[in-house]
LOROGU-360737 format. One record per residue: residue in one letter; x negated, y negated, z negated of N, C-alpha, C, CB in turn. Coordinates in steps of 0.05 Angstrom, whole numbers, plus 5000, padded with zeros to 4 digits. Glycine has a CB too. Layout:
! LOROGU-360737
aXYZXYZXYZXYZ;...
This chain:
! LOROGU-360737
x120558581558118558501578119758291596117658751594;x118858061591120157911612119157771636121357751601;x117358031648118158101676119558201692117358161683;x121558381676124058461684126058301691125058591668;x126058401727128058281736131358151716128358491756;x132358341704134958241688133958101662136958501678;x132058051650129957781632130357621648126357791626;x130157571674129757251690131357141696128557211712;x133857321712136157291716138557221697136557481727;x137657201671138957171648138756761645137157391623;x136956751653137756381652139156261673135156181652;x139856451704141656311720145056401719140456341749;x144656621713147556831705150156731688146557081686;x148356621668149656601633152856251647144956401594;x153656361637156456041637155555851621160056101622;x154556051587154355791575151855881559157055681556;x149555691556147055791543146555671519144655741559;x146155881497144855801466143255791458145055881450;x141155531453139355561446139055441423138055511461;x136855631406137055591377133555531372138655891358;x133455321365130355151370129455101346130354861386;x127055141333125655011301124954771310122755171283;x126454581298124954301294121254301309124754251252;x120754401298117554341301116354481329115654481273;x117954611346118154631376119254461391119154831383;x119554251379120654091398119153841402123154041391;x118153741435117253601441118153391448116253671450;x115753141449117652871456117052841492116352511433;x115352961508115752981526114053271542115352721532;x114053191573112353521579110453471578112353691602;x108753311582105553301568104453321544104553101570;x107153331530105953341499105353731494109053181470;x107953821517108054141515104954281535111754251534;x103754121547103054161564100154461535102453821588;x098954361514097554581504099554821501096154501476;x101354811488102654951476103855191515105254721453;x103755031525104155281556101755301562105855181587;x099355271561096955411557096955681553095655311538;x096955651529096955861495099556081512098855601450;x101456051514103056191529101956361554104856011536;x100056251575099556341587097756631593099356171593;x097056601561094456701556095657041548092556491527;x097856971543099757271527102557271541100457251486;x104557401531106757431540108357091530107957741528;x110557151547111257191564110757201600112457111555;x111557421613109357321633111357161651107657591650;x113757091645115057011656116456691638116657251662;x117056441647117756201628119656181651115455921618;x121556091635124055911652122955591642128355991639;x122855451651122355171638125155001656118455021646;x126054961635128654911649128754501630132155251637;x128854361649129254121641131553881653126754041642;x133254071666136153861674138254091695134753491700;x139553941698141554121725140154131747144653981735;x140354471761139154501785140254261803139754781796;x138154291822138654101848137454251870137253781848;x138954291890138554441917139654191943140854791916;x137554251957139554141987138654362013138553731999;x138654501989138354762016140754772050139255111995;x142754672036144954762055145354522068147654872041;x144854492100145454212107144253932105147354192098;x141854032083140953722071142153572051140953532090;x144353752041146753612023145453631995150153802024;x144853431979144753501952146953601936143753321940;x146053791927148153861899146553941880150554111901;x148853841859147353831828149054101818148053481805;x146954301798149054511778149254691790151954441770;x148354811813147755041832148055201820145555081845;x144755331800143755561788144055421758140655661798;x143655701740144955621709147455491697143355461699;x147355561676149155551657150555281663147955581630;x152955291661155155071659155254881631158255231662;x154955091616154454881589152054961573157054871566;x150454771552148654851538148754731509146354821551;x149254971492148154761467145754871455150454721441;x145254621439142754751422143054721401140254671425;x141954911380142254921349139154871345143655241334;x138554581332136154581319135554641292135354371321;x133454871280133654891257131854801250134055071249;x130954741217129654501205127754741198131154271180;x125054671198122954851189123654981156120054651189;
């Protein structure tokens, strides 16, 4: 169920994140995703991380910093349909 609190907390926690992707989920930008998070909305998950670069906060001071929250490294394994 990933509305569970430790489901969500699992994309800022992790050091290093694996993601293992089919070719044919993969978009050339976010408008192209934009049906396909529709369709999502409609069923589970009720929760999406949409994660598309290193956090950025300037919560503290006004100071930007990059890499706050999440994973330090990421790879991805694309697999071919």
């Amino acid at each position: 169920d990933s509305t569970s609190e430790d489901m969500r907390i699992a994309t800022m926690l992790a050091e290093t994140h694996v993601a293992v992707i089919p070719a044919s989920k993969i978009f050339p930008d976010a408008m192209s995703l934009q049906k396909e998070l529709s369709e999502l909305q409609k069923s589970s998950p009720r929760y999406l991380a949409f994660i598309s670069g290193a956090s950025r906060t300037a919560d503290i001071e006004r100071v930007m910093t990059i890499g706050v929250h999440g994973p330090q490294a990421l790879h991805i394994l694309i697999l071919e349909d």
